[in-house]
C-alpha positions as CSV (number, residue, x, y, z in Angstrom):
1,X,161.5,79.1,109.2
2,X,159.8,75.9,109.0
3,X,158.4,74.1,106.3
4,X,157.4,70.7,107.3
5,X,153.7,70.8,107.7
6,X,153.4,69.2,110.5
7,X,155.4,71.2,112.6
8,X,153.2,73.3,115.3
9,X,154.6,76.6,114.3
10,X,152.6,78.0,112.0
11,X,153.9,80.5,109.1
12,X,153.1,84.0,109.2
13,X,151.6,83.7,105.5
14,X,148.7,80.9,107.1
15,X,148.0,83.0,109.8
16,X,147.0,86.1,108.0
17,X,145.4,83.6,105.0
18,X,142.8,82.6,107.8
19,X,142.5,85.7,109.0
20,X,141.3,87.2,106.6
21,X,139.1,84.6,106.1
22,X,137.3,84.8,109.1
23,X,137.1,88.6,108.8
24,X,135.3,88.3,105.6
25,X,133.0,85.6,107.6
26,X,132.2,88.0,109.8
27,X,131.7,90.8,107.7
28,X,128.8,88.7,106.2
29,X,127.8,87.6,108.9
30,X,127.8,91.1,110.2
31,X,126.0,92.4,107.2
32,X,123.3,89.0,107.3
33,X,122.2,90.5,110.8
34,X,122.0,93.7,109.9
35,X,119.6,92.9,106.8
36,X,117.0,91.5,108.7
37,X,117.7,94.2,111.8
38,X,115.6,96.3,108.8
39,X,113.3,94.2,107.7
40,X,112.3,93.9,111.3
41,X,112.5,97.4,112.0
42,X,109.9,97.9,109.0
43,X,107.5,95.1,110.1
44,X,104.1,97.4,111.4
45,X,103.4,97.5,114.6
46,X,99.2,96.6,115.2
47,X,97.1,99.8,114.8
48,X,95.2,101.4,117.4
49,X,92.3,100.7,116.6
50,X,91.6,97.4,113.9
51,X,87.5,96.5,113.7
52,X,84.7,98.8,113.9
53,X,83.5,101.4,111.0
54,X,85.7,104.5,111.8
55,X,85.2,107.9,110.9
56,X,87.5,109.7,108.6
57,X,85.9,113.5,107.7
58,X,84.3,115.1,104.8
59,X,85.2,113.6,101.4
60,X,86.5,117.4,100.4
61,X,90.2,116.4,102.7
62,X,91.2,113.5,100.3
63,X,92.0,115.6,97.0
64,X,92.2,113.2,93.7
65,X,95.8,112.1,93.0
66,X,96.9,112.0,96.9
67,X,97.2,109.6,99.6
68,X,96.8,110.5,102.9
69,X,99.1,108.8,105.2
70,X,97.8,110.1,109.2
71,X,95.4,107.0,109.9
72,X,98.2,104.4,109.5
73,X,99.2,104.3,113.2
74,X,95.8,104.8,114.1
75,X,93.5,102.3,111.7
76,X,96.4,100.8,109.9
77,X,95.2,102.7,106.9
78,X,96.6,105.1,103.8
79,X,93.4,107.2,102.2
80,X,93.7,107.5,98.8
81,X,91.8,109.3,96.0
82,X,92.9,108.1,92.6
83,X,90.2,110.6,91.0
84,X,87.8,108.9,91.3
85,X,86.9,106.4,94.0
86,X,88.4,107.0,98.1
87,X,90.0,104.2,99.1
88,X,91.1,103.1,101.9
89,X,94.3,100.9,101.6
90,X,96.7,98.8,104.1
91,X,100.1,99.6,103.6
92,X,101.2,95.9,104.9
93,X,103.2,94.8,101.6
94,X,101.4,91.4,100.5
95,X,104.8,89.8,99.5
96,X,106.4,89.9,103.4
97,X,104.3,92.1,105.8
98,X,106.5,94.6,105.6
99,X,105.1,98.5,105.9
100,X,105.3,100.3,102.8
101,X,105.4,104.0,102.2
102,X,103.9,106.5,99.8
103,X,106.5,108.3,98.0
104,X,104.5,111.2,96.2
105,X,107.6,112.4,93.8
106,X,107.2,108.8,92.5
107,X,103.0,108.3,92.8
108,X,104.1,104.9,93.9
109,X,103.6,102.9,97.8
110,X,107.3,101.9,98.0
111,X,108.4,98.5,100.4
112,X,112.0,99.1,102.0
113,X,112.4,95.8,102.5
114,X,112.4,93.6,98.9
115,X,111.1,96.5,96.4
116,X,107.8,96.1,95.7
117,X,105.9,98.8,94.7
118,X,102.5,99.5,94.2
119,X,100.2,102.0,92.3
120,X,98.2,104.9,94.2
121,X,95.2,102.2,93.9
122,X,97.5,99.5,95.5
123,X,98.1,97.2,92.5
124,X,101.3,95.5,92.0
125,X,103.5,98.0,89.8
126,X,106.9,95.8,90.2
127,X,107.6,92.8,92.5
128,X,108.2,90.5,93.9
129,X,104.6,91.2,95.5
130,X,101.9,89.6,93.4
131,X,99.2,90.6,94.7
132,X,97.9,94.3,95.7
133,X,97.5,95.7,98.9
134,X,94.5,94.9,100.5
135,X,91.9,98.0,100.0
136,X,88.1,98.7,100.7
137,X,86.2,101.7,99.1
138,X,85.3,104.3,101.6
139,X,81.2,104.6,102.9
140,X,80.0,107.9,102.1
141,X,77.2,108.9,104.4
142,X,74.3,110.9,103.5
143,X,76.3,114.7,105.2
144,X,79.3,113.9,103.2
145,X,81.3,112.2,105.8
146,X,83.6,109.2,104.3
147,X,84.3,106.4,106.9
148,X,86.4,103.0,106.5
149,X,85.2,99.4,107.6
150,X,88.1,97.9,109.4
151,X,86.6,94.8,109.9
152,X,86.0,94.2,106.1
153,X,89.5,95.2,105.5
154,X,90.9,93.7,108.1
155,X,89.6,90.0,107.6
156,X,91.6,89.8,104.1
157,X,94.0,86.7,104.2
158,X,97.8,87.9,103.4
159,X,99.7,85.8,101.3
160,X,102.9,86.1,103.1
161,X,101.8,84.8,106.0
162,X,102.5,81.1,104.7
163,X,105.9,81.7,104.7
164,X,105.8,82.9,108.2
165,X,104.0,79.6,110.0
């Protein structure tokens, strides 16, 4: 077998060195991609409806201690009674724009993407967000019905989009 290094033939102990060494590349690589596949699958999609003052029913469907999770498709919007004041809250996560979830076992909006999580009134409970979600108090109207001002919500900056110009 040859040993001079500059012979062409290569020895079977190279050959499998970088081998493995571009498998390993491409298992991070692999892994790299398949990071931000998530991230991206977890970005929101635009709600239905985004402006306007919407209806939402009677204030007697939004129990204290819950969030109610059907208007996010719709409005873009979690209701959520923390026992005292309905709010209605984005679920965007302020730290990428990713769309976080309410986990009830936990009482906590959770994001999938980097962690954050966020109280049942949207403040920061661990990062890397640093600022809450973006809320507005619900309008009660004069028959009991709550409804939610998109607009107002809506025309909140987000501090992540900085980092996405």
């Amino acid at each position: 077998m040859p040993t001079d290094e500059t012979d062409p033939e290569i020895s079977r102990r190279t050959m499998l060195s970088s081998g493995a060494k571009k498998a390993i590349g491409l298992t991070v690589l692999a892994g790299a991609v398949a990071g931000l596949a998530a991230c991206a699958m977890d970005m929101p999609t635009r709600p239905e409806v985004t402006s306007g003052v919407v209806n939402i029913g009677p204030a007697a469907d939004y129990p204290a201690g819950t969030v109610d999770s059907q208007y996010v498709k719709k409005y873009g919007v979690c209701i959520s009674n923390d026992g005292g004041t309905i709010t209605a809250i984005s679920p965007v996560c302020t730290h990428r724009g990713c769309l976080t979830h309410w986990n009830p076992n936990k009482n906590e909006f959770i994001c999938p993407c980097h962690g954050s999580r966020y109280d049942i009134e949207g403040l920061v409970v661990h990062g890397p967000a640093t600022h809450p979600l973006h809320r507005v108090p619900t309008l009660r109207s004069a028959d009991g019905t709550l409804s939610v001002n998109l607009t107002a919500l809506n025309s909140q900056p987000y501090p992540f989009q900085k980092h996405r110009e």
